[in-house]
C-alpha positions as CSV (number, residue, x, y, z in Angstrom):
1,X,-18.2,-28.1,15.6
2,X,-20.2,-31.1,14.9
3,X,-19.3,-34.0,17.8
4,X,-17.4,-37.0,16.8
5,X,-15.2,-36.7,20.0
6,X,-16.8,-34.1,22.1
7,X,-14.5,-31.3,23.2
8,X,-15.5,-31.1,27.0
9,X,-13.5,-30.5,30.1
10,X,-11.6,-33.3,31.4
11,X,-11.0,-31.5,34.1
12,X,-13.9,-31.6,37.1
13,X,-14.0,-28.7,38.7
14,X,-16.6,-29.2,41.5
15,X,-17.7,-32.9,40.6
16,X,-16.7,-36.5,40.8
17,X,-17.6,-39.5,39.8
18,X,-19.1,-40.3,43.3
19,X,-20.7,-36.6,43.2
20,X,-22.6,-36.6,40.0
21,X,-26.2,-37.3,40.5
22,X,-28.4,-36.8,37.7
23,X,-32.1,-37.2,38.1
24,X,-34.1,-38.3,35.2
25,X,-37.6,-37.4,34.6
26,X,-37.3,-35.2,37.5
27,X,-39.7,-33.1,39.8
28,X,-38.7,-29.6,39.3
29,X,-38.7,-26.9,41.9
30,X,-38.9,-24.1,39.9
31,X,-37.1,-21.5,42.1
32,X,-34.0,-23.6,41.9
33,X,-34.2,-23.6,38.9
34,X,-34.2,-19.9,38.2
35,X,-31.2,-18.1,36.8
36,X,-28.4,-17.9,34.1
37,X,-27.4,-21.3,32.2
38,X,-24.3,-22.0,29.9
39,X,-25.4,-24.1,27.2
40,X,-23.1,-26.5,27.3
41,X,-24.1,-28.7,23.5
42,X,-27.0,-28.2,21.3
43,X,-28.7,-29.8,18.5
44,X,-29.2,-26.5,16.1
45,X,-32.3,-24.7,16.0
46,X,-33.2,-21.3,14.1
47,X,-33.1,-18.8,17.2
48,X,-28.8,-19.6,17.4
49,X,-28.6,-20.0,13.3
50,X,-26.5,-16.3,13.6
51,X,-24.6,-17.8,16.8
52,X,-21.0,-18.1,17.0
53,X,-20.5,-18.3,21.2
54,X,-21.4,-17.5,24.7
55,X,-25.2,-18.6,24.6
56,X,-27.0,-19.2,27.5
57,X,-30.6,-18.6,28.9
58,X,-31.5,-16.9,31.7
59,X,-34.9,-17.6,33.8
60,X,-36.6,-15.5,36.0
61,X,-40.1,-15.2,37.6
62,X,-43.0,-13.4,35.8
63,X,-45.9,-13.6,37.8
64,X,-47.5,-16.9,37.8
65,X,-44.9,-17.8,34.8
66,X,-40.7,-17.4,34.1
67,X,-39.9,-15.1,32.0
68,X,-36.9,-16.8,29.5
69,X,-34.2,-14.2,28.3
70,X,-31.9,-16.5,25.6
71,X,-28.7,-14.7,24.5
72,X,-25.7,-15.3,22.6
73,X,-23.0,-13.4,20.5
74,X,-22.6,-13.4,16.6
75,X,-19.1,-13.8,14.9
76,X,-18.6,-10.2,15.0
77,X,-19.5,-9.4,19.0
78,X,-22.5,-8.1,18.4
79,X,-25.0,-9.7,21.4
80,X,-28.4,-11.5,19.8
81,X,-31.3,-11.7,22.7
82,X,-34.9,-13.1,22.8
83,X,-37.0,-13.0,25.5
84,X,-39.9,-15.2,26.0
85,X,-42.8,-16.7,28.7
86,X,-42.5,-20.3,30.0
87,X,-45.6,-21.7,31.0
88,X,-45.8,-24.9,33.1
89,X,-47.3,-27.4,31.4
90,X,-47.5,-30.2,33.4
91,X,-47.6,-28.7,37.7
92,X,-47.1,-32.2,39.1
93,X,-43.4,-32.6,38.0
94,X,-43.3,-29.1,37.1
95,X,-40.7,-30.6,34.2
96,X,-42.7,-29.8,30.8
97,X,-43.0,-26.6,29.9
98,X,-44.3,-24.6,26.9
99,X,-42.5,-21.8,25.9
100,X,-43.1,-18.6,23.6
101,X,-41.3,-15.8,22.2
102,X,-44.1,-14.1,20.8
103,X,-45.5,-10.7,22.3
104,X,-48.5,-10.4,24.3
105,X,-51.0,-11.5,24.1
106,X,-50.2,-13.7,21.6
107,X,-48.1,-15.8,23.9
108,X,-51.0,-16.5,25.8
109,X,-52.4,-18.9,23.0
110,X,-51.6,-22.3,23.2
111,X,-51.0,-23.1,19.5
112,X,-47.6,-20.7,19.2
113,X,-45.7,-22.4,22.6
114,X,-42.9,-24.8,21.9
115,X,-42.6,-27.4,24.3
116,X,-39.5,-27.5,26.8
117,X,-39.3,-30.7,28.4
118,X,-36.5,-31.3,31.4
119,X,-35.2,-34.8,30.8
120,X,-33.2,-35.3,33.6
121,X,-31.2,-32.6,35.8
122,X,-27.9,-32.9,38.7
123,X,-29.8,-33.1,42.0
124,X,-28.3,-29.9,42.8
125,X,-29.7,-28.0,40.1
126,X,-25.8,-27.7,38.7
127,X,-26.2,-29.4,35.2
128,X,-29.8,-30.3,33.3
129,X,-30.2,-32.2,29.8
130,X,-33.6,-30.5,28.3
131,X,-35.2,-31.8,25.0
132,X,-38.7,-31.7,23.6
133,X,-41.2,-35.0,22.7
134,X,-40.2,-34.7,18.9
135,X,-36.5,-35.4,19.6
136,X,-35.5,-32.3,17.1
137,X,-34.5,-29.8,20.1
138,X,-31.5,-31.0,22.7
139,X,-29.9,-28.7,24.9
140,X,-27.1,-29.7,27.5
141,X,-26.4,-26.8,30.0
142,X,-24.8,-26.0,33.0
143,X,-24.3,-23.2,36.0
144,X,-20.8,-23.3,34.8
145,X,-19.6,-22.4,31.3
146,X,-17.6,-25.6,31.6
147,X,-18.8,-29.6,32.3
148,X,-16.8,-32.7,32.9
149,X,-16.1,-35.2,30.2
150,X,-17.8,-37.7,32.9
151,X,-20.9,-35.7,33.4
152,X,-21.3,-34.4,29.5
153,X,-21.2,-37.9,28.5
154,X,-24.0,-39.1,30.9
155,X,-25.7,-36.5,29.5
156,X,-25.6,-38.1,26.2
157,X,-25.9,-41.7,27.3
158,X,-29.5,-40.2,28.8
159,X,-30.2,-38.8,25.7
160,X,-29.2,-41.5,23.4
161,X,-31.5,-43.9,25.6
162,X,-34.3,-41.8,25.4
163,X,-33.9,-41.8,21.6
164,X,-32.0,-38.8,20.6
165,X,-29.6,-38.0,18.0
166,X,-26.7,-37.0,19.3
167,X,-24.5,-36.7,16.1
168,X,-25.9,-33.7,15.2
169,X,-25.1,-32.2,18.7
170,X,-23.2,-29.0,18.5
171,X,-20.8,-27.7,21.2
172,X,-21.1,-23.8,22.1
173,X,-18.2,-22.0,22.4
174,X,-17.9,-19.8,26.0
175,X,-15.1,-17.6,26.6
């Protein structure tokens, strides 16, 4: 579904107003921000083309880089996984990142990573809005498989005001 009125939670489960603190152009510790994240809204991109729910992205440590473990289920149940190699690209902020989902040691070269840049993240490591310089890739996701109205629309304000398109943002179904 294509946003016009975004379908989001109006119901806060473990944020308020006064609670929500979102960090833009944050400096990332990266061990917090290991683990599984519900995509929340994107702006399509090939990987999720066959998607039809329940996508998130999973990070973990692999070595000196996090290994990146995307997911999601097509129409008909079956689960669609690809597993990549985040490298940081910028270790002062830790917040730009280049990622790749080719083998070994093709990964390695520069050339085949896709940047991953995190745009602005809740200081609790709860919520993060992550896009890339070119503005074509948006992703909004969360611990949670749900999000506030409040806190999804700050998301977007962020992402408007850093010159996104947010009409073409999708949101992802999560049972």
């Amino acid at each position: 579904m294509v946003f016009g009125e975004p379908e989001v939670s109006n119901e806060s489960e473990n944020t308020t107003q006064e609670s929500i603190d979102i960090i833009e152009n944050p400096k990332i510790d990266l061990s917090e921000y290991l683990g599984k994240w519900y995509e929340i809204a994107v702006i399509p991109y090939f990987f999720e083309r066959n998607c039809d729910s329940n996508t998130t992205a999973e990070y973990s440590l692999k070595k000196k880089n996090v290994r990146v473990l995307n997911s999601c289920l097509k129409k008909n149940g079956e689960l669609i996984q690809s597993e990549g190699t985040a490298f940081v690209a910028d270790s002062v902020s830790n917040n730009k990142l280049k990622v790749s989902f080719l083998p070994s040691p093709l990964n390695k070269i520069s050339f085949f990573r896709a940047d991953y840049w995190i745009l602005a993240i809740e200081k609790n490591y709860q919520s993060v809005l992550v896009g890339n310089p070119n503005k074509k890739y948006l992703w909004i996701l969360s611990r949670d498989k749900n999000m506030s109205q409040e806190e999804f629309e700050r998301y977007i304000n962020i992402a408007k005001k850093l010159g996104y398109d947010t009409k073409t943002l999708v949101k992802t179904k999560q049972n």
